[in-house]
C-alpha positions as CSV (number, residue, x, y, z in Angstrom):
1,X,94.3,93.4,83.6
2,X,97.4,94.6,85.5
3,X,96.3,96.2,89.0
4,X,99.9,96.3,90.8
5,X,103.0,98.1,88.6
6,X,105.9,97.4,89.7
7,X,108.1,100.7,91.5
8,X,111.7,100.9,92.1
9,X,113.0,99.1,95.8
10,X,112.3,101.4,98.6
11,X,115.8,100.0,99.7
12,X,117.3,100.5,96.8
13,X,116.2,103.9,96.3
14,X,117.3,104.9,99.5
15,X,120.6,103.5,98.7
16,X,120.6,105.6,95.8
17,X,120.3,108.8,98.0
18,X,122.7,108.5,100.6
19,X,125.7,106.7,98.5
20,X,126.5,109.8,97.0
21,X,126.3,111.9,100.4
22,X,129.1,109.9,101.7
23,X,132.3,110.6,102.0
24,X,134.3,108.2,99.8
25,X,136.4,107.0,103.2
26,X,133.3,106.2,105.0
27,X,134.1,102.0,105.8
28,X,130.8,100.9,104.4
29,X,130.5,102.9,101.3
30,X,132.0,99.2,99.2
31,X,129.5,97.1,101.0
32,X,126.8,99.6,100.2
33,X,127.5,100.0,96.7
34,X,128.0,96.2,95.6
35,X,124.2,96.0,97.9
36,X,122.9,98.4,95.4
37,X,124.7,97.2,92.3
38,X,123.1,93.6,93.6
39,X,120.0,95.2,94.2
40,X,119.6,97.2,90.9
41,X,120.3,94.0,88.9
42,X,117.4,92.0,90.4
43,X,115.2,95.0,90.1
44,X,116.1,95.4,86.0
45,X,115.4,91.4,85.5
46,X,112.1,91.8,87.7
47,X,111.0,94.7,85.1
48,X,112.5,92.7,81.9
49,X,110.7,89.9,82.9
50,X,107.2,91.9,83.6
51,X,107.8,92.9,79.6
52,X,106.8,89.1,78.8
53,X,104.2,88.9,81.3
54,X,102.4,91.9,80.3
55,X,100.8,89.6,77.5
56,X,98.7,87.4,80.0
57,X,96.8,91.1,81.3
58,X,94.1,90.7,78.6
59,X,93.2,87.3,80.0
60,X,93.9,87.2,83.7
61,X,94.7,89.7,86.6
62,X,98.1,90.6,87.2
63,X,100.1,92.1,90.5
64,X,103.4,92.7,90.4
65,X,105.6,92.9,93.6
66,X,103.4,91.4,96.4
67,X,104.1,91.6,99.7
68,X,102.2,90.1,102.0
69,X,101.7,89.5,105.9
70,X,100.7,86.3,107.3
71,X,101.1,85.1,111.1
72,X,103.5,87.5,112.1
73,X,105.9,86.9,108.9
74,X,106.2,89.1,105.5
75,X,106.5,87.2,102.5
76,X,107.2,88.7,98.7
77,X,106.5,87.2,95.5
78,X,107.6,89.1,92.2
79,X,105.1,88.5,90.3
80,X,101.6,86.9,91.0
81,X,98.8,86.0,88.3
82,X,95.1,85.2,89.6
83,X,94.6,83.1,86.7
84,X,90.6,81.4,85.6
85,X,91.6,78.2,87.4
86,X,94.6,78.6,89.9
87,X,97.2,81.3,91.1
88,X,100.4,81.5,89.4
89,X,103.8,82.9,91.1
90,X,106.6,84.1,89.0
91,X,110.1,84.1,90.6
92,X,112.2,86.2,88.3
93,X,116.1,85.8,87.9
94,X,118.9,87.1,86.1
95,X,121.9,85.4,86.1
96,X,124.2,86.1,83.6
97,X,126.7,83.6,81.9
98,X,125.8,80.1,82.7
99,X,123.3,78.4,85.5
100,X,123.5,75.1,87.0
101,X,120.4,73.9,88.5
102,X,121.0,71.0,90.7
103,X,117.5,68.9,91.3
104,X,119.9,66.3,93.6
105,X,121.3,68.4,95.8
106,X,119.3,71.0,95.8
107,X,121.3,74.2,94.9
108,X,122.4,76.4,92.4
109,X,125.3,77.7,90.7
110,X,126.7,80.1,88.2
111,X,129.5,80.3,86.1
112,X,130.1,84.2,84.9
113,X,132.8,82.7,82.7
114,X,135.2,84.4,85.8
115,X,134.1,82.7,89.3
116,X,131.7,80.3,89.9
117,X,129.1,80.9,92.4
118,X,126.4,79.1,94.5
119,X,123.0,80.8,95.4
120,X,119.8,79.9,97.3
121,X,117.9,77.5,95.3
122,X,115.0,79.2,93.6
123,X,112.8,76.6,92.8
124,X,112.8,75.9,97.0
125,X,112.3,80.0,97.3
126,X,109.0,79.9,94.8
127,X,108.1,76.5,97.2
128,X,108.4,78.7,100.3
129,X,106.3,81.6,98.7
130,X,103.8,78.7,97.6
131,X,103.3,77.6,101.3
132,X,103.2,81.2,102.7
133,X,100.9,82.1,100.2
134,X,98.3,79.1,100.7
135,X,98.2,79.9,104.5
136,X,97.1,83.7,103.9
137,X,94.6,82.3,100.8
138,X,93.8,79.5,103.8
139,X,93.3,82.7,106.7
140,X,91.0,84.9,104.2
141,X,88.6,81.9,102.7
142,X,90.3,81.4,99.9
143,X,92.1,78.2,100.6
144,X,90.5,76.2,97.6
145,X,92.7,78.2,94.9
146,X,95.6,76.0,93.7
147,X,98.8,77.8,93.6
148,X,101.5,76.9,91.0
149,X,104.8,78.5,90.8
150,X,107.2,79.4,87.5
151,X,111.1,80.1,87.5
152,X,111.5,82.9,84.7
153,X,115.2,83.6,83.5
154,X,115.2,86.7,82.7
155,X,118.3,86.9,80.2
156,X,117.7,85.4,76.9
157,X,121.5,85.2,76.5
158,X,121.8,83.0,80.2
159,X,122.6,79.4,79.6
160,X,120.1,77.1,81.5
161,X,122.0,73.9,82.3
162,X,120.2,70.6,84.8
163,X,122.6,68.7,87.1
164,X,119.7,65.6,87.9
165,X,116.2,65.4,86.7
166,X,116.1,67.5,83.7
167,X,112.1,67.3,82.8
168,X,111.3,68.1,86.9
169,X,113.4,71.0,86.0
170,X,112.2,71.9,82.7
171,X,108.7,72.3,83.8
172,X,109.4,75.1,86.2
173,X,112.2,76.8,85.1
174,X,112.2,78.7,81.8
175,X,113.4,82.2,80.0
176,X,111.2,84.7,80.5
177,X,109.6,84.5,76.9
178,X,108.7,81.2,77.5
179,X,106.6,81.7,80.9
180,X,103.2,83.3,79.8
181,X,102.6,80.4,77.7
182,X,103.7,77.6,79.9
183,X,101.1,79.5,82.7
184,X,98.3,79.1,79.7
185,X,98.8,76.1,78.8
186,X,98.7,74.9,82.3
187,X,95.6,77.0,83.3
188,X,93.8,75.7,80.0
189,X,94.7,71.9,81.3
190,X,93.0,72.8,84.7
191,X,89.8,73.8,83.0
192,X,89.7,70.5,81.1
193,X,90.6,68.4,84.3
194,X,87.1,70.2,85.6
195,X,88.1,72.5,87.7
196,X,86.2,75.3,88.8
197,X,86.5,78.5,87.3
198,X,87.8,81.8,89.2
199,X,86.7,85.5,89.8
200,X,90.1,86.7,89.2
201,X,89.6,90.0,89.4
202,X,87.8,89.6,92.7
203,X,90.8,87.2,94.1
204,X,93.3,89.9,92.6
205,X,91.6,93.3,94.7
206,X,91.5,91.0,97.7
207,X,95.2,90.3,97.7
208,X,95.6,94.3,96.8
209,X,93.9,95.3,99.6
210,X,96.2,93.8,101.6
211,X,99.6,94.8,100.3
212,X,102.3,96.5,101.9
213,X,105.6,97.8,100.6
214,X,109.2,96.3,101.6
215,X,111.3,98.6,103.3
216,X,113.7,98.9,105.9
217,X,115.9,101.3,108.3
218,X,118.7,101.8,106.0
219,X,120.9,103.8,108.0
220,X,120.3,101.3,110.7
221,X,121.5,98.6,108.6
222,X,124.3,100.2,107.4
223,X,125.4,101.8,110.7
224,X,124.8,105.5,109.7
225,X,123.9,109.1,111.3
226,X,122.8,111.7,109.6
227,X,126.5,113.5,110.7
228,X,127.8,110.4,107.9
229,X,125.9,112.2,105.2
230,X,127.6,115.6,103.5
231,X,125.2,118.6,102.8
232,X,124.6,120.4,99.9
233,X,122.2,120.5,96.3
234,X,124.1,118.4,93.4
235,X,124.2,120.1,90.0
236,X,121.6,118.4,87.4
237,X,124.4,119.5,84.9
238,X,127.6,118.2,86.1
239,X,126.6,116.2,89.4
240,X,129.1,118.1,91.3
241,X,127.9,118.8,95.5
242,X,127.8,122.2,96.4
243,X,125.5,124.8,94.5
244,X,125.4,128.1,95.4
245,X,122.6,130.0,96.2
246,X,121.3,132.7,94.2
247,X,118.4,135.0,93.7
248,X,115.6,132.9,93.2
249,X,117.4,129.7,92.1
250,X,121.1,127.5,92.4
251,X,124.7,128.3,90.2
252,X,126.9,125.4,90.1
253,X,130.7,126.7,90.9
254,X,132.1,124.1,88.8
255,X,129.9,124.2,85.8
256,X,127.9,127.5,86.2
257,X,125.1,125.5,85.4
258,X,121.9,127.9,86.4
259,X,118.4,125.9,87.9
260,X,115.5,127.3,89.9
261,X,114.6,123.9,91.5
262,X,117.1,121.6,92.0
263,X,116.4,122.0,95.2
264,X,113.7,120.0,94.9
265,X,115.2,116.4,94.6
266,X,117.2,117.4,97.3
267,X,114.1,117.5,99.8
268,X,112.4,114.9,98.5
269,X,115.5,112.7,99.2
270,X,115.9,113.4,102.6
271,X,111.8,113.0,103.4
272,X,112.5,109.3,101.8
273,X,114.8,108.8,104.5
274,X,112.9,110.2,107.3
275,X,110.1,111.1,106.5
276,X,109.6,115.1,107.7
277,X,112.1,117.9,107.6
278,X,112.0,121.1,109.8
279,X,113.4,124.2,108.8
280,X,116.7,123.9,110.5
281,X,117.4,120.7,108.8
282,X,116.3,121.8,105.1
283,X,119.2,124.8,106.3
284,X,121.6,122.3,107.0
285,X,120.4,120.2,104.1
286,X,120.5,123.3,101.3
287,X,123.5,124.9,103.0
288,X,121.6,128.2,103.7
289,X,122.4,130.6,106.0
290,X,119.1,132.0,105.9
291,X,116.4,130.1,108.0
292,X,113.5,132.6,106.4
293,X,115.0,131.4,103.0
294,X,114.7,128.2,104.0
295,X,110.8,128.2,105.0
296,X,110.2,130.2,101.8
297,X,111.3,127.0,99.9
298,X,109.6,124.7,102.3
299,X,106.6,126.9,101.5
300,X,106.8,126.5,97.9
301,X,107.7,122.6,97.7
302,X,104.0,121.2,98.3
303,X,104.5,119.7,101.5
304,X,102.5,119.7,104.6
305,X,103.6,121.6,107.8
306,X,102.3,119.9,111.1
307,X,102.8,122.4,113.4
308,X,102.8,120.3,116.3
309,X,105.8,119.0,115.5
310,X,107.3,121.7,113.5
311,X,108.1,120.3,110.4
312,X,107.0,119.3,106.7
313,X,106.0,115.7,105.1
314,X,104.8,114.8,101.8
315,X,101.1,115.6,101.2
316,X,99.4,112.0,101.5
């Protein structure tokens, strides 16, 4: 059974948030959209190729999006399967056009049919995980599990060329479609080599007791303040910045598309950046010029109020 889903990128989500509330001069606003253009396509291959390995959950337990910390370093895998006789990581690509793997040199490259590119060599990646991965199986008992690892392409339409040892290669590396039965049939060829069978389900809540969530400061990364980001509630009709308060709800000026809560995304997006807001800033945030209007909606939002430190969070 599957006991991890797979959520959007805490980066990537926060990305999502504060690209708009930029102004369209600010220096970084090109580096931040090609991060989450690059972002959101390796997040939409992760989830196409989860659709493929969603047929191994009747068999074996399945955790997607790992993250794991082991002798002061964090290590991710995207996909992990505790299998009946080993532990089976899933790097998932997607590379469109055409892919050179090059077993020799140890690299790979892409041809878009524009440009071609070079990028880290996944089948070295899904090594590292490996090694990471025995040393926290090694630090909680657990170090007699073998640990294979599987290369899944996640296009159907990407062209999978080998510059060297094709069948090293071809044993690894795979479209997604092909990867729950290559992890079967090498699973069923440990059981008849005699090897002992696992509690998978027991291995799998073990590793999911223990696993955290990648994230990171992005306004640190990217240089920001919070004087970089422009106020106001986005229309859910138009998109336009800048509804207007009215009794008891928002009136887009552009549109004069009418909603009572669209507020509501707009708090929610700025506690996923820092994690409280006090009533001055949901003033600031809303555009109000009403601080008792803007408790009332604090009020009404379902969030927590710590009055030590005067302000809201999310309800754990």
């Amino acid at each position: 059974m599957k006991i991890k889903t797979r959520s959007k990128p805490l980066p990537l989500r926060k990305l999502d948030v504060i690209t708009p509330r930029l102004s369209p001069h600010f220096p970084r606003l090109p580096e931040m959209k090609e991060d989450a253009k690059k972002q959101g396509r390796g997040y939409s291959g992760e989830t196409k190729v989860d659709y493929h390995l969603e047929i191994l959950a009747s068999r074996y337990t399945l955790l997607d999006d790992v993250y794991l910390h082991n002798n002061g370093k964090n290590f991710q895998v995207d996909s992990l399967i505790a299998a009946n006789h080993a532990i089976f990581i899933v790097e998932a690509k997607n590379y469109m056009g055409t892919i050179i793997f090059d077993s020799i040199l140890k690299q790979l490259t892409r041809n878009d049919g524009k440009i071609e590119s070079g990028f880290e060599y996944p089948i070295t990646q899904a090594k590292n995980q490996k090694f990471h991965l025995q040393n926290w199986l090694l630090k909680h008992q657990l170090a007699h599990i073998p640990i294979y690892y599987f290369i899944a392409i996640a296009d159907p339409s990407t062209i999978i060329k080998v510059d060297g040892n094709r069948e090293e290669i071809s044993k690894v590396v795979a479209h997604a479609s092909r990867i729950p039965g290559m992890i079967i049939e090498k699973d069923q060829e440990l059981a008849q080599a005699g090897n002992a069978k696992l509690h998978d389900y027991r291995i799998g809540k073990i590793i999911l007791r223990e696993c955290g969530v990648y994230d990171m400061n992005i306004m640190e990364q990217y240089g920001l303040t919070c004087r970089n980001l422009l106020p106001g509630v986005f229309c859910p009709g138009c998109g336009k910045r800048g509804m207007k308060r009215i009794h008891g709800g928002w009136i887009c000026p552009k549109c004069r598309h009418k909603s009572h809560h669209a507020h509501i995304k707009e708090i929610h997006d700025y506690l996923l950046l820092y994690g409280s807001i006090t009533n001055t800033e949901c003033m600031w945030l809303l555009r109000l010029t009403s601080r008792s209007t803007a408790t009332r909606i604090l009020q009404k939002s379902g969030l927590l109020y710590l009055n030590g430190r005067k302000c809201w969070i999310k309800r754990t």
